[in-house]
Structure formats: structure tokens, C-alpha cells
N, CA, C and O atoms as a MOPAC input file, in Angstrom:
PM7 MOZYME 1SCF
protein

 N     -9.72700 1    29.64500 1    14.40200 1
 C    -10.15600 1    31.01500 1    14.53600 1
 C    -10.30000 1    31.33300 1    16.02600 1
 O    -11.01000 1    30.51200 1    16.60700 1
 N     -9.80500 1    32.32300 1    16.80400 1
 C     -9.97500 1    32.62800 1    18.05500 1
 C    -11.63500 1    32.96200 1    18.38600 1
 O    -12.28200 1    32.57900 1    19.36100 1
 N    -11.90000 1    33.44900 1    17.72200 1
 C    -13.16200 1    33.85600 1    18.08400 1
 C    -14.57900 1    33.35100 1    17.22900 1
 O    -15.46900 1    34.09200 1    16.81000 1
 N    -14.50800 1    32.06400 1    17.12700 1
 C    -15.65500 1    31.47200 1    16.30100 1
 C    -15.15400 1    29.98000 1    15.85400 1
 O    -13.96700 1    29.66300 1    15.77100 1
 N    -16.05100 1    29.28100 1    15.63200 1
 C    -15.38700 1    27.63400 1    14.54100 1
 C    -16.40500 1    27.80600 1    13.75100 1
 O    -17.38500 1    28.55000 1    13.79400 1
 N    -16.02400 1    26.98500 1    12.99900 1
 C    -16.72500 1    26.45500 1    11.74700 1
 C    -16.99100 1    25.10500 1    11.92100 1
 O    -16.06900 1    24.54000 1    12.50800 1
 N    -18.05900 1    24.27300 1    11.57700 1
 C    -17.85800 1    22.46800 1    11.45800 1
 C    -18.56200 1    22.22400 1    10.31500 1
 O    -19.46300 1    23.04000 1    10.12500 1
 N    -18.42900 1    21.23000 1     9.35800 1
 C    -19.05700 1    21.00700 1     8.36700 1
 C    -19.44200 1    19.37600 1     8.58800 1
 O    -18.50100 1    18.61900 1     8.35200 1
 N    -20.39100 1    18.89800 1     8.90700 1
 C    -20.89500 1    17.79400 1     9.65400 1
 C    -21.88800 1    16.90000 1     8.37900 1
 O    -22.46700 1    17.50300 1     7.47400 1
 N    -21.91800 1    15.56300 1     8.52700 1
 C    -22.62600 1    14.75000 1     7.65000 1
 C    -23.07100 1    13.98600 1     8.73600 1
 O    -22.41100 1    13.31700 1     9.53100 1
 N    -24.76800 1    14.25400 1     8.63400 1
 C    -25.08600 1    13.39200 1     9.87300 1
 C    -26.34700 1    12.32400 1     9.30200 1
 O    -27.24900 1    12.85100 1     8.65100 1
 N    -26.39500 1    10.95700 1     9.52800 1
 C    -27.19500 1     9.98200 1     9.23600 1
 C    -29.03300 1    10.47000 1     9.44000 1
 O    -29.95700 1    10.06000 1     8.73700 1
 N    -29.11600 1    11.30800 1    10.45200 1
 C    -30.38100 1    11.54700 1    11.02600 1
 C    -30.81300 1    13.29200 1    11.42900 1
 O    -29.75100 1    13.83000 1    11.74100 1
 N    -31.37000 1    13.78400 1    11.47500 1
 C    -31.51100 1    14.55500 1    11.28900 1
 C    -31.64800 1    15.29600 1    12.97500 1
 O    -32.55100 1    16.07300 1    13.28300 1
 N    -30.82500 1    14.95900 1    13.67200 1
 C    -30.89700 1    15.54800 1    15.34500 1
 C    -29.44300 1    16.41100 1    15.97300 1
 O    -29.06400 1    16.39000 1    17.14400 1
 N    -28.66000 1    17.29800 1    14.59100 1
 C    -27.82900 1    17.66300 1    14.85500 1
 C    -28.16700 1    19.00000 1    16.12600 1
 O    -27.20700 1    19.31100 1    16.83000 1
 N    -29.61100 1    19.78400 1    16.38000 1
 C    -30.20700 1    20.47700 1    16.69300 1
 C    -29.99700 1    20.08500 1    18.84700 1
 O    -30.01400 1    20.66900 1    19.93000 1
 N    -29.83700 1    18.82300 1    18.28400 1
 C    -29.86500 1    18.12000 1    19.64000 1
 C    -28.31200 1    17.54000 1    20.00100 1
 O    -27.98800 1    17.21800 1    21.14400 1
 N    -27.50900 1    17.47200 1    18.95700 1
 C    -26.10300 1    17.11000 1    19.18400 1
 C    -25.48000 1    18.48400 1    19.43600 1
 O    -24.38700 1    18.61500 1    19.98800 1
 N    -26.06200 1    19.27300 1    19.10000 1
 C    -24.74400 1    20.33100 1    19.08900 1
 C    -24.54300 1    21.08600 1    20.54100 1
 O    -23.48100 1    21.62200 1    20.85700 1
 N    -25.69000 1    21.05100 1    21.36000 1
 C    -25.50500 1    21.17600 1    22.67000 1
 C    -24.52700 1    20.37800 1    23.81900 1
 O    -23.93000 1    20.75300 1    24.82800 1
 N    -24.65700 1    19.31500 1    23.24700 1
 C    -24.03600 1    17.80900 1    23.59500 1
 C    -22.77700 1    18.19900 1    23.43900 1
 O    -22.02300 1    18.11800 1    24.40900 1
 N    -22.37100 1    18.62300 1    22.37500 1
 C    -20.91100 1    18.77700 1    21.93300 1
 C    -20.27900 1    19.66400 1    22.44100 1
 O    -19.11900 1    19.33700 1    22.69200 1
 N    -20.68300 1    21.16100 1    22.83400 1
 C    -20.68200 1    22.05200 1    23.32400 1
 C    -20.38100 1    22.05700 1    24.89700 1
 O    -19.52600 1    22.73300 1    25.47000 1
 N    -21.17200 1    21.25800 1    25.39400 1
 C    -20.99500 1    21.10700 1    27.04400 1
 C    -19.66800 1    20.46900 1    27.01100 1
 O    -18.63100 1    21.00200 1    27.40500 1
 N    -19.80800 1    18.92500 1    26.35700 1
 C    -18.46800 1    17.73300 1    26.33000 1
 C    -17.23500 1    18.55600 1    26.38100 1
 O    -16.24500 1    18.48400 1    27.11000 1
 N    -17.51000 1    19.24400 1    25.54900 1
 C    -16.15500 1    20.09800 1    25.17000 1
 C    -15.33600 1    21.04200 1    25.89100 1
 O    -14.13900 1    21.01500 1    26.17600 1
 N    -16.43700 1    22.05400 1    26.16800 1
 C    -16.23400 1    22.94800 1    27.36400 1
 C    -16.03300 1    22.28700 1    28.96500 1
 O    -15.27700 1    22.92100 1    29.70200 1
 N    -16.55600 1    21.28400 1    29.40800 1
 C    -15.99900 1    20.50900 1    29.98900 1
 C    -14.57400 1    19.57100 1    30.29000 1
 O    -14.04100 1    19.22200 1    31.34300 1
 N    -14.22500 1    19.34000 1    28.83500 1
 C    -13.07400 1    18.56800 1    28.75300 1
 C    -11.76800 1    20.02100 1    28.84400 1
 O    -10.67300 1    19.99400 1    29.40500 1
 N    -12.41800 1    21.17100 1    28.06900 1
 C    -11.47400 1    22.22300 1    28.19600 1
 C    -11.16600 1    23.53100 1    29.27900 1
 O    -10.45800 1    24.53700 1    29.23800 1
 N    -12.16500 1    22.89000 1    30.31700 1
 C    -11.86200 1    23.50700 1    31.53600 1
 C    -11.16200 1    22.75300 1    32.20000 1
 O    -10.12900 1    23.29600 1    32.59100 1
 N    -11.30300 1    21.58800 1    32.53300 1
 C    -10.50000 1    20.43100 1    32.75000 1
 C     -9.26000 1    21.05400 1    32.93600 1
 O     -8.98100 1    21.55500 1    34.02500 1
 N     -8.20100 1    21.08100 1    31.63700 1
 C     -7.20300 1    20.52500 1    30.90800 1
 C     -6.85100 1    21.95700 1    31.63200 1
 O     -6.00000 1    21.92900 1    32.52000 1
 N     -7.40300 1    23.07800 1    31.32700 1
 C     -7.05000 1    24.42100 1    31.82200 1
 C     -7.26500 1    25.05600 1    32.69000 1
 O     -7.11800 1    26.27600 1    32.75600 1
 N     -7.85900 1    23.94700 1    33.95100 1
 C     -8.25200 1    24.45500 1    35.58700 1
 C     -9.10300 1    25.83800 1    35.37600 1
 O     -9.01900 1    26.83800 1    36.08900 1
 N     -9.79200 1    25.69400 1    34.43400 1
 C    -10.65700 1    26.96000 1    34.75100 1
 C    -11.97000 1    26.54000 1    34.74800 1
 O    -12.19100 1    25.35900 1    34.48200 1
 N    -13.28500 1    27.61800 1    35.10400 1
 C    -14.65400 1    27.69500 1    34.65800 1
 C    -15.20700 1    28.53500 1    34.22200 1
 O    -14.94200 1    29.73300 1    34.31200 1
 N    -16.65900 1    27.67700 1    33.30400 1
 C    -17.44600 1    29.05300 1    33.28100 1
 C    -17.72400 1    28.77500 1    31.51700 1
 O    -17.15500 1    27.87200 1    30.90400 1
 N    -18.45100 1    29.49200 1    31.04900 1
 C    -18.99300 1    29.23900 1    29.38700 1
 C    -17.62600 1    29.69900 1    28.33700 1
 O    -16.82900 1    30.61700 1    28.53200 1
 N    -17.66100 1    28.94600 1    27.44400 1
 C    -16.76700 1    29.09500 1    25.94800 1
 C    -17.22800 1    29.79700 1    25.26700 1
 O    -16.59700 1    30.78100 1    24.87900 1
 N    -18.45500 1    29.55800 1    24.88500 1
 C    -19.36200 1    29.40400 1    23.67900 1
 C    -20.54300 1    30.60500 1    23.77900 1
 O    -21.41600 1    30.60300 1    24.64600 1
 N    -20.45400 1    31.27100 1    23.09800 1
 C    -21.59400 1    32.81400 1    23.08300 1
 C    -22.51700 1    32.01000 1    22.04400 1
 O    -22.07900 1    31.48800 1    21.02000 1
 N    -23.99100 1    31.98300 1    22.49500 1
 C    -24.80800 1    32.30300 1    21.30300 1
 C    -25.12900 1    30.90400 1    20.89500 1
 O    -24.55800 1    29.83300 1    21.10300 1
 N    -26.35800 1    31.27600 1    20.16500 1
 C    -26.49400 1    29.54000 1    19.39400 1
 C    -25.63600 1    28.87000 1    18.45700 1
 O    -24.81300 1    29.53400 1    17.82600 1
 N    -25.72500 1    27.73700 1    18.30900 1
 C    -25.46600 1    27.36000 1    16.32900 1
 C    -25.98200 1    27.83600 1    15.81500 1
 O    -26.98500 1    28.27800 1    16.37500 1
 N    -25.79000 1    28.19200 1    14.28400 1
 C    -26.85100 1    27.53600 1    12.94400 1
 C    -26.63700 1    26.94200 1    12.33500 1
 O    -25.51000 1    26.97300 1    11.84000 1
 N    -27.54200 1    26.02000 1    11.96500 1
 C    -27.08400 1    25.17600 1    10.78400 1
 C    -27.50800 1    25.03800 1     9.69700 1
 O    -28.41500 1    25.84700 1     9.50400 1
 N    -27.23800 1    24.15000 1     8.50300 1
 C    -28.19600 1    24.91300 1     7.47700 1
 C    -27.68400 1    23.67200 1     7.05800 1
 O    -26.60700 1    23.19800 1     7.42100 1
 N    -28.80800 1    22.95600 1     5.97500 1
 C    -29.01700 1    21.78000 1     4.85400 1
 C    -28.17900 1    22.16100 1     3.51400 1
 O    -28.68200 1    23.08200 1     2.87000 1
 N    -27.03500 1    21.62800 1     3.01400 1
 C    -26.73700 1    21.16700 1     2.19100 1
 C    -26.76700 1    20.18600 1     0.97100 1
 O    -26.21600 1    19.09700 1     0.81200 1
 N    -27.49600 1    20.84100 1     0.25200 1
 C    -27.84000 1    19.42500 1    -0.38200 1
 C    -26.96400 1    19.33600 1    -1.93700 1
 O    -26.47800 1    18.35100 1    -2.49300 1
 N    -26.99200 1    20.63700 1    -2.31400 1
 C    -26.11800 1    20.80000 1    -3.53800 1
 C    -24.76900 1    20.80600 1    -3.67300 1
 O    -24.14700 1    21.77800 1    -3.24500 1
 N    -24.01000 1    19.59800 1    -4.36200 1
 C    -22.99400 1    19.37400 1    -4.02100 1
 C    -21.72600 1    21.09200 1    -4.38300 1
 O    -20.96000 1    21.71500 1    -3.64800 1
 N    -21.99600 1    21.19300 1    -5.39000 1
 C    -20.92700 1    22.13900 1    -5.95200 1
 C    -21.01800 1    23.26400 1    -4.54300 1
 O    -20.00600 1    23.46600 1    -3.87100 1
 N    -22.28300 1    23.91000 1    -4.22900 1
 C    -22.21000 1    24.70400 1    -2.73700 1
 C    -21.21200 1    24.10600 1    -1.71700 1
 O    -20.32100 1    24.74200 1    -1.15300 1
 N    -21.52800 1    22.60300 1    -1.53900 1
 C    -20.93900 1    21.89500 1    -0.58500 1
 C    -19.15800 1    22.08900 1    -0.98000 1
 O    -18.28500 1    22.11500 1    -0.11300 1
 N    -19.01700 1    22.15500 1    -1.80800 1
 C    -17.58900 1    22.65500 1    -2.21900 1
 C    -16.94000 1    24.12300 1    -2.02700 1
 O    -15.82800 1    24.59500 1    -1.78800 1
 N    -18.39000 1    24.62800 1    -2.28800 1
 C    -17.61100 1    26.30200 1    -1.64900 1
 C    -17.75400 1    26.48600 1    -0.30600 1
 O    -17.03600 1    27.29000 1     0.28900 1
 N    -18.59400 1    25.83900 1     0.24900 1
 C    -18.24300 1    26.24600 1     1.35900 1
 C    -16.79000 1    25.42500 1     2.47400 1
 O    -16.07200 1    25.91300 1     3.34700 1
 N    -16.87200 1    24.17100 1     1.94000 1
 C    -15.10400 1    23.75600 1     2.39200 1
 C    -14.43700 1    24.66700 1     2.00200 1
 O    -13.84000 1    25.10200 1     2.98600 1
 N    -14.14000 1    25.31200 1     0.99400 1
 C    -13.16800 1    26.25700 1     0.57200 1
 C    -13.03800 1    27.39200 1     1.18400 1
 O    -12.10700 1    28.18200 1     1.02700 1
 N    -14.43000 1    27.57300 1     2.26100 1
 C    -14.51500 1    29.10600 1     2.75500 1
 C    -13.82100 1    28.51500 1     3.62900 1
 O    -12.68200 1    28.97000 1     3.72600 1
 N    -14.21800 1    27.16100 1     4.71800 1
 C    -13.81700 1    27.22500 1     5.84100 1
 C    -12.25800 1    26.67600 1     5.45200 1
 O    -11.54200 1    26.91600 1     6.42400 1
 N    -11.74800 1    26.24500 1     4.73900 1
 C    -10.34200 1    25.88300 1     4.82600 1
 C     -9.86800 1    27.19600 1     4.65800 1
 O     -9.07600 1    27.54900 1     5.53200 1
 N    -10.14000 1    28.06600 1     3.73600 1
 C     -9.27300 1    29.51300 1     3.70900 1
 C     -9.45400 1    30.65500 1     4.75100 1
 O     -8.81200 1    31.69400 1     4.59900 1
 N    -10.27500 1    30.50800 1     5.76700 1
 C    -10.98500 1    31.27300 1     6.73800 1
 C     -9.54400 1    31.89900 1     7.48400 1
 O     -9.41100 1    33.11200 1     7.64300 1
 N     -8.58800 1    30.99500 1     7.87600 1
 C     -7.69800 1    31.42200 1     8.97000 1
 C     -6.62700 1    32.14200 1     7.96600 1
 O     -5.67700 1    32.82200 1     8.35500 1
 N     -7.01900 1    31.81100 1     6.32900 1
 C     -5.77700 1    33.04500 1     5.53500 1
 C     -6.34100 1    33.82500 1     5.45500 1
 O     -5.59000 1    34.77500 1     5.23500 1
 N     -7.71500 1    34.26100 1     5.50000 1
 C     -7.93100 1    35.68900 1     4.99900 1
 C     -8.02200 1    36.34700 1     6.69500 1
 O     -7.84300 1    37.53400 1     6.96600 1
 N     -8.30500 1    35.37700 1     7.59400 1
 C     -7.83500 1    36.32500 1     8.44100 1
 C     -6.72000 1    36.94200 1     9.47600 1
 O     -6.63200 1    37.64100 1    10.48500 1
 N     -5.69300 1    35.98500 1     8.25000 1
 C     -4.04100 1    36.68300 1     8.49000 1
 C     -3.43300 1    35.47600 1     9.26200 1
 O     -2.30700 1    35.13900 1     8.89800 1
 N     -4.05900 1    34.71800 1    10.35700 1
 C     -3.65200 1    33.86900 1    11.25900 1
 C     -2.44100 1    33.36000 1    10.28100 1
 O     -1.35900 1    33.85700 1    10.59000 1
 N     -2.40900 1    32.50300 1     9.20800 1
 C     -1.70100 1    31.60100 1     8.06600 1
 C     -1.30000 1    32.53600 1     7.28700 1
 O     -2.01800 1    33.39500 1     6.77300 1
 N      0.20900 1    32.37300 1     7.13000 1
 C      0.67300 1    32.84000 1     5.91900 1
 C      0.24700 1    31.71800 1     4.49500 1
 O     -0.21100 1    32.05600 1     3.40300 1
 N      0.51800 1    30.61300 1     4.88400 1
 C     -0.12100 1    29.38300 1     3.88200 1
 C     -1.06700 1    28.51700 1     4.72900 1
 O     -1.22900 1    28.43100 1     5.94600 1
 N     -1.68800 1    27.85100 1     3.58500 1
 C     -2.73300 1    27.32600 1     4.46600 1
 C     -2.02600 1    25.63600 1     4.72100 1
 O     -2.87100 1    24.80500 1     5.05500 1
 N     -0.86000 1    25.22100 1     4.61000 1
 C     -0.05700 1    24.04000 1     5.12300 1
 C      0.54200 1    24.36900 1     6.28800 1
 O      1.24100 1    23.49700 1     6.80300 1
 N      0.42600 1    25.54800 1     6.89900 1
 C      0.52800 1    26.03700 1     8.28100 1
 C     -0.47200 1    25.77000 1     9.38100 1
 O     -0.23400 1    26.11600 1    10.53800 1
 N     -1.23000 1    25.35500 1     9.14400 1
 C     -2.61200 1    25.10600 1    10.15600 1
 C     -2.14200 1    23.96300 1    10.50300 1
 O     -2.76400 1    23.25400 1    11.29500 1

């Protein structure tokens, strides 16, 4: 998606609150790098939210795998 991600994360401990900053810098770092540029990627916080019910845990893979067809990017989703 150009303008947003999605991640659907399984984490052992409960400090994703504290990883996701981590990930965020790493990243934006590695992708200024690569693209001689600077300066922020990323608008705004995370959220994240507890999953515990599996069948939810299923719709929401389904949102994020179909995300880039409904918003036209993919004609099929074996195009990604």
C-alpha cells in the first residue's frame, strides 16, 4: 500500500509497544540508505490490538491479503 502497511505479528512477550519504534527507525534508516535521502517515513503512531480469537485472526489476514485488490493496486492477488 503506498500510503500505510499492515503487519500481523505473533510475539512471545508482550513489548511489541517497544519493538515497533525499533522497527520503524531500523527501517527508515536502512531506506534512506538505499535511496540517499532523509528525513521521517512514518506519520503517526502504531496501534495494535490483542488477538486472541482465532476465527477474527482469520479475517483479519483476509483483510490484509485483499487490501491492495480493493484498492485497485492488483488486478489478482498472485500479482503482489
Amino acid at each position: 500500500m503506498p500510503n500505510h502497511h499492515h503487519l500481523v505479528l505473533r510475539t512471545l512477550r508482550p513489548n511489541l509497544s517497544r519493538a515497533m519504534p525499533w522497527l520503524g527507525v531500523a527501517y527508515t534508516n536502512w531506506f534512506n540508505a538505499r535511496h540517499d535521502r532523509s528525513g521521517h517515513l512514518f506519520q503517526g503512531r502504531f496501534r495494535g490490538f490483542v488477538i486472541e480469537d482465532e476465527s477474527y485472526l482469520r479475517q483479519l489476514l483476509l483483510y490484509v491479503h485483499r487490501n491492495p485488490l480493493r484498492a485497485g493496486l492488483v488486478e489478482r492477488l498472485c500479482e503482489l
